[in-house]
C-alpha positions as CSV (number, residue, x, y, z in Angstrom):
1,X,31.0,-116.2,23.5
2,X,32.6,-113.2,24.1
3,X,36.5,-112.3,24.4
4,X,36.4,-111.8,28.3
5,X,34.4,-114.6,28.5
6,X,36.7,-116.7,26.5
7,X,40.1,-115.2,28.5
8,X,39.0,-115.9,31.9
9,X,41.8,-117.7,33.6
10,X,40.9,-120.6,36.4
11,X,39.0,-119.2,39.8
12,X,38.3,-116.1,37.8
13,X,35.6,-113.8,37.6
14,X,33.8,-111.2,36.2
15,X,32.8,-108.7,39.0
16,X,32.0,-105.5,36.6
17,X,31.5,-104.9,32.8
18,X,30.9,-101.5,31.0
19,X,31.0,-101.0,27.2
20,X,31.4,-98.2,25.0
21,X,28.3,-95.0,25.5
22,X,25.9,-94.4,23.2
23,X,27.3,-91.4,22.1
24,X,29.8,-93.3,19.7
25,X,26.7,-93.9,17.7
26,X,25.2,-90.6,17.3
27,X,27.3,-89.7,13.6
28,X,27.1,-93.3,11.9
29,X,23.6,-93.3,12.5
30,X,23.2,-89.9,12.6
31,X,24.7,-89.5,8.9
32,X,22.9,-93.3,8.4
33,X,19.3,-91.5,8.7
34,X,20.0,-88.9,6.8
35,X,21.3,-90.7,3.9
36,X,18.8,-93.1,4.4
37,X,15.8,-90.8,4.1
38,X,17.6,-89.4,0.9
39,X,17.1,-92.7,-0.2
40,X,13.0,-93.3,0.3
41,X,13.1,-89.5,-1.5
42,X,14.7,-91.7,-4.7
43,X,12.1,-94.7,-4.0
44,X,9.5,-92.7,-3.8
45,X,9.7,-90.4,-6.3
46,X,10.7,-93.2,-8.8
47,X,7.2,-94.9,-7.3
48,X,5.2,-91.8,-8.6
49,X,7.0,-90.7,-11.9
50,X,6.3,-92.4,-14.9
51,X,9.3,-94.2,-16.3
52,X,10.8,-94.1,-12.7
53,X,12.7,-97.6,-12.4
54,X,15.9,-96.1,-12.2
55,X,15.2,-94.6,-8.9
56,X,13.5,-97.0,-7.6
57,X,16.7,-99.1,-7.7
58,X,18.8,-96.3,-6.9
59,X,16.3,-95.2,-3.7
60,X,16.8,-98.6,-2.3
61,X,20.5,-98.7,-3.1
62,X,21.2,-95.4,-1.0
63,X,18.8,-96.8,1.3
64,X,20.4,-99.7,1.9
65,X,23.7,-97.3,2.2
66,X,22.3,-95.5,5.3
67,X,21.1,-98.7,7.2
68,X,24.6,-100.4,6.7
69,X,26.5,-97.1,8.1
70,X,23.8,-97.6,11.0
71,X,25.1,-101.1,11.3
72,X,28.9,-100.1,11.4
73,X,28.1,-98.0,14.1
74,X,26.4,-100.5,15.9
75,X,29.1,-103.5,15.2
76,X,31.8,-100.9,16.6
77,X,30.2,-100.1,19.6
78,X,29.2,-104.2,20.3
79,X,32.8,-104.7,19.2
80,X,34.1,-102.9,22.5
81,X,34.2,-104.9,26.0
82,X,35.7,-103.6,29.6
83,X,35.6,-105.4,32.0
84,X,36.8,-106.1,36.2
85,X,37.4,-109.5,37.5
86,X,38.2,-110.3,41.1
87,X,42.4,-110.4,39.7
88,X,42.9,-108.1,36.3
89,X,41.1,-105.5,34.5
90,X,40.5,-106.2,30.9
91,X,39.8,-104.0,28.1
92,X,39.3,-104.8,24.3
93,X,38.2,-102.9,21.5
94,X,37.7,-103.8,17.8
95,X,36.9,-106.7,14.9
96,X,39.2,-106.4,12.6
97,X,42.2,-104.8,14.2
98,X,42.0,-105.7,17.9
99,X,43.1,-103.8,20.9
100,X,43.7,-105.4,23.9
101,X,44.7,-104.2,27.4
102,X,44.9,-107.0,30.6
103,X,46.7,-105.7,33.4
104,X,46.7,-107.7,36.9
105,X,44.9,-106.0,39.6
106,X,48.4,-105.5,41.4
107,X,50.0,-104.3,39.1
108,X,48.0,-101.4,38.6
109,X,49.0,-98.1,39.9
110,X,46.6,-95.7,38.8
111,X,42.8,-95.4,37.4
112,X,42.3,-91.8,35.5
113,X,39.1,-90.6,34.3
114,X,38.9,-87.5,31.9
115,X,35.4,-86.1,31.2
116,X,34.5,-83.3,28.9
117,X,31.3,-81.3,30.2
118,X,29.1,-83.5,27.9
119,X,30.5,-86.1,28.8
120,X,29.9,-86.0,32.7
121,X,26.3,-84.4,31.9
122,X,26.0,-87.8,29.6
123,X,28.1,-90.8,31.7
124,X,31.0,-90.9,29.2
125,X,35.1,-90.6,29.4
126,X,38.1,-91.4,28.8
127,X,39.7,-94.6,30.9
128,X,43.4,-94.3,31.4
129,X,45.3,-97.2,33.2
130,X,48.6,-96.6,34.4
131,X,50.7,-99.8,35.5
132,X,53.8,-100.6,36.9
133,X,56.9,-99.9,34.5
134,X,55.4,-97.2,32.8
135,X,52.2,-98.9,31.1
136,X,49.9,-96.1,30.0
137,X,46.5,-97.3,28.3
138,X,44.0,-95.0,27.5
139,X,40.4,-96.1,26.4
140,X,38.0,-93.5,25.1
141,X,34.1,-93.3,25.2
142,X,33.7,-95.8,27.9
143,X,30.4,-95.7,29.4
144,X,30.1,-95.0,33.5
145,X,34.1,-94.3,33.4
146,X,34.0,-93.1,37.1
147,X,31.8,-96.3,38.1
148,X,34.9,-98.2,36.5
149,X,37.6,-96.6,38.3
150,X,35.1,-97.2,41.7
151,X,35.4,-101.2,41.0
152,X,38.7,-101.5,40.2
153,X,39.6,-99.8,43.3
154,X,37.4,-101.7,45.4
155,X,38.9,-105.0,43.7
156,X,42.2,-103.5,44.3
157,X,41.0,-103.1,48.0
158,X,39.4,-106.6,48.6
159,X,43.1,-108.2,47.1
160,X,45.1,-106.5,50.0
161,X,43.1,-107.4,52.5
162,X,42.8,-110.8,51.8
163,X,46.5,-110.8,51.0
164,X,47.2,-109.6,54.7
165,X,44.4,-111.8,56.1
166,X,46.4,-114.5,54.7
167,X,49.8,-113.2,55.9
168,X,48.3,-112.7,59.6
């Protein structure tokens, strides 16, 4: 179970979830590969040589080096939730060391999106949500950042009315 998920408070739900892009990937594994293929150069050139045990082991130990740096990029980008319920926005990032933004739906002010020219040619930017008294959260690499600020407004929109519907 995940942290939203598992912070849900009673008659809430989840109306939108994003996570981190892609992109955040692109050096772990990037680096990963390239390390990696250094490694089956070790393997295989300790296959073919005569007394070539050593790199063997060492081939499959650098190997092994490039897959996990794969796997760190992939466990930081799986680590990353943001999500909009029908009363807060939530937004959570890390394993380890965990960030955690939850901000009521009314109590937001503001939604900004930054995008840099790859990132709007690629769906990815940075989420900044400004609340009441000054709170000021940014969240970079978020995947579909404009779809996000889109749902929280329309959550933001569906509140007031049924709060005046109710008043009327």
């Amino acid at each position: 179970m995940d942290y939203i998920e598992q912070n849900l408070i009673t008659g809430e739900t989840v109306r939108y979830r994003t996570r981190l892009h892609w992109i955040v990937l692109l050096w772990p594994c990037g680096f990963g590969a390239l390390v990696g293929l250094m490694g089956l150069g070790l393997l295989s050139g300790g296959l073919f040589a005569k007394n070539g045990g050593e790199f063997v082991v060492s081939g499959l130990a650098v190997a092994f080096i490039g897959a996990g740096l794969c796997g760190l990029g992939w466990l930081f980008r799986s680590s990353a939730e943001f999500a909009i319920t029908n009363k807060r926005v939530i937004l959570k990032r890390g394993i380890l060391k965990r960030r955690t933004a939850e901000m009521f739906l009314n109590k937001i002010e503001s939604i900004g999106v930054d995008q840099s020219l790859v990132g709007r040619m690629l769906g990815y930017g940075i989420i900044t949500v400004r609340g009441t008294g000054g709170t000021f959260e940014p969240f970079d690499t978020v995947s579909h950042p404009l779809e996000f600020r889109r749902q929280v407004q329309e959550q933001i929109d569906r509140g007031a009315k049924s709060a005046s519907a109710a008043s009327v």
